[in-house]
C-alpha positions in Angstrom: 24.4 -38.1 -31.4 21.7 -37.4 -33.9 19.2 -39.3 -32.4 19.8 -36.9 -29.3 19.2 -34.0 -31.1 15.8 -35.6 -32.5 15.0 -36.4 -29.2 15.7 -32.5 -27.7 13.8 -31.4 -31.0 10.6 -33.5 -30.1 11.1 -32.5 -26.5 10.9 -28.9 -27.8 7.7 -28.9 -29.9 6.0 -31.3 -27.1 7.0 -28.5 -24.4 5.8 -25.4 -26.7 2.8 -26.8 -27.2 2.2 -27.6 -23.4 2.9 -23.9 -22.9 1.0 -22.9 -25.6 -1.9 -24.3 -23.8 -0.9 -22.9 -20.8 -0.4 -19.3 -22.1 -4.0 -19.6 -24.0 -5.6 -20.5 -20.9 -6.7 -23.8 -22.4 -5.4 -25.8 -19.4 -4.0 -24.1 -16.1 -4.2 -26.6 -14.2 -1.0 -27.9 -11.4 -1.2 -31.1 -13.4 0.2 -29.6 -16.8 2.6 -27.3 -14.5 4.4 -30.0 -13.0 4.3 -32.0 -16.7 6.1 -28.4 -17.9 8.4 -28.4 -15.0 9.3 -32.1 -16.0 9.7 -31.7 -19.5 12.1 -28.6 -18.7 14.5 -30.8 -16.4 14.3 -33.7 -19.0 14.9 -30.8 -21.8 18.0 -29.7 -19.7 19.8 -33.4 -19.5 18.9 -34.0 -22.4 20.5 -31.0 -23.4 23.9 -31.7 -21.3 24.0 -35.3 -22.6 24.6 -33.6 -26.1 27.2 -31.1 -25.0 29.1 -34.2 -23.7 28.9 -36.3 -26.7 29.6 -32.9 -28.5 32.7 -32.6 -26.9 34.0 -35.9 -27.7 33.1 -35.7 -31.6 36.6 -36.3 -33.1 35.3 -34.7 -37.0 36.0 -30.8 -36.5 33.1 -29.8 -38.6 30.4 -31.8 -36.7 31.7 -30.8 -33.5 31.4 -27.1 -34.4 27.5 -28.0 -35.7 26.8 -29.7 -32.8 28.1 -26.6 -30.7 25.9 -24.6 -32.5 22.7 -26.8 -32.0 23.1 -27.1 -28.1 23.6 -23.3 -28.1 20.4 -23.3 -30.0 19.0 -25.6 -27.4 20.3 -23.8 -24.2 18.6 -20.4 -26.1 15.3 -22.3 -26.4 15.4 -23.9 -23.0 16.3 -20.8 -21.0 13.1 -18.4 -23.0 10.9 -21.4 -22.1 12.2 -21.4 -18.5 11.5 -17.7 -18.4 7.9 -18.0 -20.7 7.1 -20.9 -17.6 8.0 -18.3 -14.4 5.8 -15.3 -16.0 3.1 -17.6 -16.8 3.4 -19.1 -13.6 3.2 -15.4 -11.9 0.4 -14.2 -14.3 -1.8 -17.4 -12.9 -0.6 -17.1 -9.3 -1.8 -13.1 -9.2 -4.7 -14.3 -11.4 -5.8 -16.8 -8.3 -5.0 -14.5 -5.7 -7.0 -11.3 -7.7 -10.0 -13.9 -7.7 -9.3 -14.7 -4.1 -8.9 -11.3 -3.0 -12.2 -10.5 -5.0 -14.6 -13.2 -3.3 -13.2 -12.4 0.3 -14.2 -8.8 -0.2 -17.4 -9.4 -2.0 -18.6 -11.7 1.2 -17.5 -8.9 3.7 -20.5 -6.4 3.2 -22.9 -9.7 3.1 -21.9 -10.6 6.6 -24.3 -10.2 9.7 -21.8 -10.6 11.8 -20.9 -7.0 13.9 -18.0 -4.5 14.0 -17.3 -5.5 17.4 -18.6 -9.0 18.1 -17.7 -8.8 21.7 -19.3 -5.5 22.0 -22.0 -5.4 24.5 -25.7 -5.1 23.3 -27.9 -3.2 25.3 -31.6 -4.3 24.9 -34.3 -2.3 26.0 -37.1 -3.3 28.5 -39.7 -4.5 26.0 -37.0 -6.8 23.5 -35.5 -8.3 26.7 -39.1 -9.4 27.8 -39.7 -10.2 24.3 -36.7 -12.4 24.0 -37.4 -14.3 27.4 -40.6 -14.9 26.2 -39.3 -16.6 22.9 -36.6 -19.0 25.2 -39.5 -20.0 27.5 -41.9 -21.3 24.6 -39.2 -22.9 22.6 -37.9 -24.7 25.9 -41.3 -25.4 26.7 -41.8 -27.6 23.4 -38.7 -28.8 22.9 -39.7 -30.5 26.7 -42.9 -31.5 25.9 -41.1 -33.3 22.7 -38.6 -35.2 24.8 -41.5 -36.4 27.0 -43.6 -37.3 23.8 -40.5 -39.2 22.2 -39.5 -40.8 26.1 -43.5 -42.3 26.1 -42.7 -43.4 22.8 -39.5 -45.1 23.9 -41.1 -46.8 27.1 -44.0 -47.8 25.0 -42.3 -50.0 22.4 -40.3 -51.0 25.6 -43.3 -52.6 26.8 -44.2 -54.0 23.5 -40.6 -55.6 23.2 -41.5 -57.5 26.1 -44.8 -58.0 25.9 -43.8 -59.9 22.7 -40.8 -61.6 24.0 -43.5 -63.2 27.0 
């Protein structure tokens, strides 16, 4: 029974100081959350095993101590269950202040419209101007595919050519 409680004792400093590094903002990452969550179910059986060996103590006087130590425990286990949640809260808003703050910050750097569906009316001039731009870009992007078809056909003829 006393090794128990040395065990719930070790399982208490290893879990304060996981929360301490939690709560400093050393480490806030889901890896050390689910290693807190852990150590708290481990903490809680550990926790019950004692009660139950408590309960079967036949000496009065180390049953009442042992009472008194898993009272101590369940006190312990319960403020770090509730120390967990609010740090848990506190780093959730934290992510979702910081989400919040990048999603608004990218909204006046957008070029994309109001109304994206919204019909543009061009004048005269920037249509012609536009149609213009299309035909010349067409036009060279054509003139590439020939270039890069001659190409082709060429080493086509060298292939066999070589294989003569």
């Amino acid at each position: 029974m006393n090794n128990l409680y040395k065990h719930a004792l070790k399982q208490n400093q290893s879990i304060t100081q996981d929360l301490e590094k939690f709560e400093n903002g050393e480490d806030s990452s889901v890896g050390l959350q689910g290693q807190i969550s852990a150590s708290l179910i481990a903490l809680k059986r550990t926790i019950d095993d004692y009660d139950n060996l408590a309960k079967r103590e036949m000496i009065l006087v180390k049953q009442e101590k042992a009472f008194s130590n898993v009272s101590k425990l369940r006190d312990d286990y319960n403020e770090f269950k509730k120390l967990f949640e609010r740090l848990k809260q506190r780093e959730t808003n934290k992510v979702v202040q910081n989400d919040r703050s990048e999603l608004l910050g990218r909204r006046h750097n957008t070029s994309t419209p109001e109304y994206p569906f919204q019909q543009h009316e061009f004048s005269v001039e920037q249509h012609a101007l536009r149609e213009h731009n299309f035909i010349n870009e067409t036009d060279s992007k054509l003139d590439e595919f020939i270039a890069h078809g001659r190409e082709v056909l060429h080493n086509i003829y060298d292939q066999n050519n070589t294989l003569k």
